[in-house]
PLY file of the C-alpha trace (Angstrom):
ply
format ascii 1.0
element vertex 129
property float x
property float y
property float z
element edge 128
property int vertex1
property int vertex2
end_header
76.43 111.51 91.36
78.44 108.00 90.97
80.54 109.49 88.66
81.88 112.66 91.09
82.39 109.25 94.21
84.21 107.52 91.88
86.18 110.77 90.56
86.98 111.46 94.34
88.11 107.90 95.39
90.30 107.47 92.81
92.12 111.00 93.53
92.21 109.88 97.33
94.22 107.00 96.04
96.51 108.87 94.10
97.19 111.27 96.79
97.53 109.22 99.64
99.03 106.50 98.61
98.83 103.05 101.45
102.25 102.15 102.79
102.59 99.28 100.93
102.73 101.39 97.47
104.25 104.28 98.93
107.44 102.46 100.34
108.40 99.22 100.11
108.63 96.85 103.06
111.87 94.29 103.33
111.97 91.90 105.99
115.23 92.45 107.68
114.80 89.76 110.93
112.56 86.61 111.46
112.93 84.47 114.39
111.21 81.47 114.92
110.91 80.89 118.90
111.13 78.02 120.67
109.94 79.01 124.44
107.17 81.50 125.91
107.13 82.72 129.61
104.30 84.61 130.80
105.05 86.69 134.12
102.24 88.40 135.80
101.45 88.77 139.85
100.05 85.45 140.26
101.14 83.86 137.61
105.06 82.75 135.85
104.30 80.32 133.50
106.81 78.55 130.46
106.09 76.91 127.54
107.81 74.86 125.22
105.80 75.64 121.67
104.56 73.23 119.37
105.51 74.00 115.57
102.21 75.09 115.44
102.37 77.46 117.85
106.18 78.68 116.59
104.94 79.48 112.88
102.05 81.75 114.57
104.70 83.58 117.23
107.56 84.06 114.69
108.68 87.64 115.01
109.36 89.61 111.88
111.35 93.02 111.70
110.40 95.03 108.62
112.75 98.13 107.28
111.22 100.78 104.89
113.19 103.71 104.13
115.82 104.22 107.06
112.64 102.80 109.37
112.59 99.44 111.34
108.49 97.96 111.84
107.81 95.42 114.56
105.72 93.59 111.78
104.86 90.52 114.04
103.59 93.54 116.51
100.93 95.50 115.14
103.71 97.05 113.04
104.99 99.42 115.96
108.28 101.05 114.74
111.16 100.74 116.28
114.53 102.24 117.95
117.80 99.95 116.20
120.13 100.50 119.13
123.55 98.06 118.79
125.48 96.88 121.94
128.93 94.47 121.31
127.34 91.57 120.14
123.68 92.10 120.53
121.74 93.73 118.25
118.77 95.71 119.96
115.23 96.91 118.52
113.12 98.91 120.74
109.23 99.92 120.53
109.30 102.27 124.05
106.15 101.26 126.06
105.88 98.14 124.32
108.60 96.26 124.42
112.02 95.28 122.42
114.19 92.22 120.47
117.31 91.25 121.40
119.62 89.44 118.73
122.70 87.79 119.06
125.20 88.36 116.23
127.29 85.47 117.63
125.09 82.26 118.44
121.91 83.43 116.11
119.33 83.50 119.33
116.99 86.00 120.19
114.74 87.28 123.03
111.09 88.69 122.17
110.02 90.51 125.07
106.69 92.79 125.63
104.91 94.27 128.05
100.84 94.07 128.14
99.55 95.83 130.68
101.42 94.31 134.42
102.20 91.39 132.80
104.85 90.05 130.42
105.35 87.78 127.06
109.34 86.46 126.55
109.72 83.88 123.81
113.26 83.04 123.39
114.07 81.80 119.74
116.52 80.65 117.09
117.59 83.15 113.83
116.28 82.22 110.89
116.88 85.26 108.61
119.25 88.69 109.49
119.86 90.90 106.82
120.91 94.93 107.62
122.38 95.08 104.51
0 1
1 2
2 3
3 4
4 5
5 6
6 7
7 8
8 9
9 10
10 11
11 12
12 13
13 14
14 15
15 16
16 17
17 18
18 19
19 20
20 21
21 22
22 23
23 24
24 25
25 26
26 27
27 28
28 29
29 30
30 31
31 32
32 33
33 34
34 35
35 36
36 37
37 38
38 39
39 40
40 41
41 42
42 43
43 44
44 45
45 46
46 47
47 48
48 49
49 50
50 51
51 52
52 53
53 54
54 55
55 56
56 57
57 58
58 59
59 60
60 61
61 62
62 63
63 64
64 65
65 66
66 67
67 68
68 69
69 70
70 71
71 72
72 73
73 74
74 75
75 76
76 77
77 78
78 79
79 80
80 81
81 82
82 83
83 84
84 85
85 86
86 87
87 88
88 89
89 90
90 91
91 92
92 93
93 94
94 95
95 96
96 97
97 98
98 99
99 100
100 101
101 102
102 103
103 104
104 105
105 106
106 107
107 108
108 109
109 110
110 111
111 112
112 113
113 114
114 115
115 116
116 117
117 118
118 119
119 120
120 121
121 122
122 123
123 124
124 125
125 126
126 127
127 128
């Protein structure tokens, strides 16, 4: 019997490879933010963030294949969109980042339910190649 599982788990592994060994993931944008606002009904609140607090909200845009992954996000994929100077990646229903190509800023902005997360940030890697 042990020897059929193990027979079986290792040709679920070979045929369904995880994403990680199936394509490989290149980080194409990190941001490291500075400032949170939280907007709700009863509540508009801003934050300046501690470096604490910026290492744990630093957004990360992954690219595998011709695919862009809100890593920082729960790994939602995302739209690449391009307007003049502002680059624009969009997870519909979730929310999108907004990058400046000419002063190396960034917004982070999602929705969670009626309320909304902004965290406005600084470039610290942007790489399309």
């Amino acid at each position: 019997m042990p020897k059929i599982l193990i027979v079986f788990v290792i040709y679920i592994s070979l045929m369904h490879p995880s994403k990680s060994h199936a394509q490989e993931s290149e980080i194409i944008f990190e941001g490291i933010p500075t400032k949170m606002i939280v907007s709700g009904l009863d509540v508009n609140k801003e934050t300046h963030l501690t470096n604490q607090q910026k290492n744990k909200s630093r957004v990360l845009i992954t690219k595998r294949g011709k695919d862009y992954f809100w890593a920082s996000r729960e790994d939602k994929q995302l739209i690449p969109t391009v307007s003049g100077i502002y680059l624009f990646f969009i997870a519909p229903g979730s929310g999108y980042v907004k990058i400046s190509t000419a002063t190396n800023e960034y917004i982070e902005h999602m929705s969670l339910g009626l309320a909304t997360f902004t965290y406005w940030g600084n470039t610290v890697k942007l790489d399309l190649k």
